[in-house]
C-alpha positions in Angstrom: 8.2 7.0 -9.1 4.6 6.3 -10.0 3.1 9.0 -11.8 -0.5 9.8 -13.0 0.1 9.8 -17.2 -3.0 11.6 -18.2 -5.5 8.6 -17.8 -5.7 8.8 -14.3 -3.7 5.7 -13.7 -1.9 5.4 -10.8 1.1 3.4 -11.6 3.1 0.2 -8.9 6.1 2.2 -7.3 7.8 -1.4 -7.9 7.2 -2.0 -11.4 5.2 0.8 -12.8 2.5 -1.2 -13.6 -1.5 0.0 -13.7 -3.0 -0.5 -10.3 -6.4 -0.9 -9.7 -8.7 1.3 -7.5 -8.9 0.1 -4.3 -11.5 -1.9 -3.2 -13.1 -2.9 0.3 -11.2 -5.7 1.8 -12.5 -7.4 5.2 -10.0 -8.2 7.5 -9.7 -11.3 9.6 -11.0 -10.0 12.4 -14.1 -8.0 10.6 -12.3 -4.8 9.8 -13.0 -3.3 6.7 -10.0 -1.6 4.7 -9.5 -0.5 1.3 -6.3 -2.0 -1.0 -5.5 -4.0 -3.5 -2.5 -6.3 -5.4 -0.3 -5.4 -8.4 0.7 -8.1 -10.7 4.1 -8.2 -9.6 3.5 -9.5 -5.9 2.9 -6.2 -4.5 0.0 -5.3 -2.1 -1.3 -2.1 -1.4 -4.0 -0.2 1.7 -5.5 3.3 1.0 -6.0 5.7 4.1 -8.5 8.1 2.7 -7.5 10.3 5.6 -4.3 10.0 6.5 -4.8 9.5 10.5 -4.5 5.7 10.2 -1.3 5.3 8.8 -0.1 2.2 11.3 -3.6 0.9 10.8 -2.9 0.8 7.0 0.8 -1.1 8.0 -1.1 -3.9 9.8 -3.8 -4.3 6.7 -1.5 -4.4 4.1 1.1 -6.5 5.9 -1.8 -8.9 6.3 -2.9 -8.5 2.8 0.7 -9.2 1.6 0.7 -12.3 3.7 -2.5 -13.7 2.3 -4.3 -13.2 5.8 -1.4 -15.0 8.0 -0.4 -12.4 10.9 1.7 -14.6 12.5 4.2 -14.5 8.9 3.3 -11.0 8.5 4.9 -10.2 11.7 7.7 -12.6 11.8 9.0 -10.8 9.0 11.4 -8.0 9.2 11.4 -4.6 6.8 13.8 -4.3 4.0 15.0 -8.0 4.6 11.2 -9.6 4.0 9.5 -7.2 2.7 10.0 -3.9 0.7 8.0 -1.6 1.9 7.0 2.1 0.4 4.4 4.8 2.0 3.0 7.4 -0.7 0.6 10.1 -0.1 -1.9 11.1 -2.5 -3.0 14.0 -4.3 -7.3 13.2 -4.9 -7.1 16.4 -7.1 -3.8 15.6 -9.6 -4.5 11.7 -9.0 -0.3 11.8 -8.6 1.7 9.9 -5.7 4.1 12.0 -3.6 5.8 12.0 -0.2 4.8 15.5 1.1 3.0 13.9 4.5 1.2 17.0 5.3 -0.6 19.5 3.4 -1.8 22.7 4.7 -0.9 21.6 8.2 -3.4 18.2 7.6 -2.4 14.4 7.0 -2.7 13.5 3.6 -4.4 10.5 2.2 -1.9 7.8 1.5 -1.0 4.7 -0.1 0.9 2.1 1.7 2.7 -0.4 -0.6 4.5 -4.0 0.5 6.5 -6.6 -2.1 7.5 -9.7 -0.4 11.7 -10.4 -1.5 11.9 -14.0 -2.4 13.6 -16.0 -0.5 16.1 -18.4 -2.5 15.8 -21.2 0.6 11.6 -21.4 0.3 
């Protein structure tokens, strides 16, 4: 499980690699978002709030699919696509799974790794 390890780095959940912060992504249809990419494939979309979880899906599906919807949603979980939902603690700068705090969404991470397909 990613961890914060002193530095305030978050970590991949896939490889335990150093993320970056995320950054502002426009979408393809002029939505803004904030996410990122990993070194090992994976693609990741920060809900600051945690009310726009499904939002989050659609962007980083997108992200993970270099901007082509119609793959992103061809694609099926856990066949395709790993896929990993994280909330966030702003305060310990640590990844958890507790979805509500004090009766409120959390902010969360969403995280997607394409699987390799052997027949590509």
């Amino acid at each position: 499980m990613s961890r914060y390890d002193g530095d305030s780095i978050l970590r991949c959940p896939f490889c335990d690699s150093p993320i970056e912060e995320p950054k502002e992504i426009m979408g393809r249809f002029g939505n803004t978002f904030n996410g990122g990419g990993c070194i090992c494939g994976a693609a990741y979309v920060y809900d600051r709030s945690g009310h726009n979880m499904g939002d989050a899906y659609v962007d980083v599906l997108s992200l993970a699919c270099d901007g082509d919807l119609d793959k992103a949603w061809s694609m099926t979980p856990d066949e395709d696509y790993e896929i990993l939902e994280l909330t966030y603690n702003t305060r310990s700068h640590k990844f958890g799974r507790e979805a509500v705090s004090r009766g409120r969404p959390s902010p969360g991470f969403v995280f997607v790794r394409l699987k390799i397909n052997k027949d590509d």
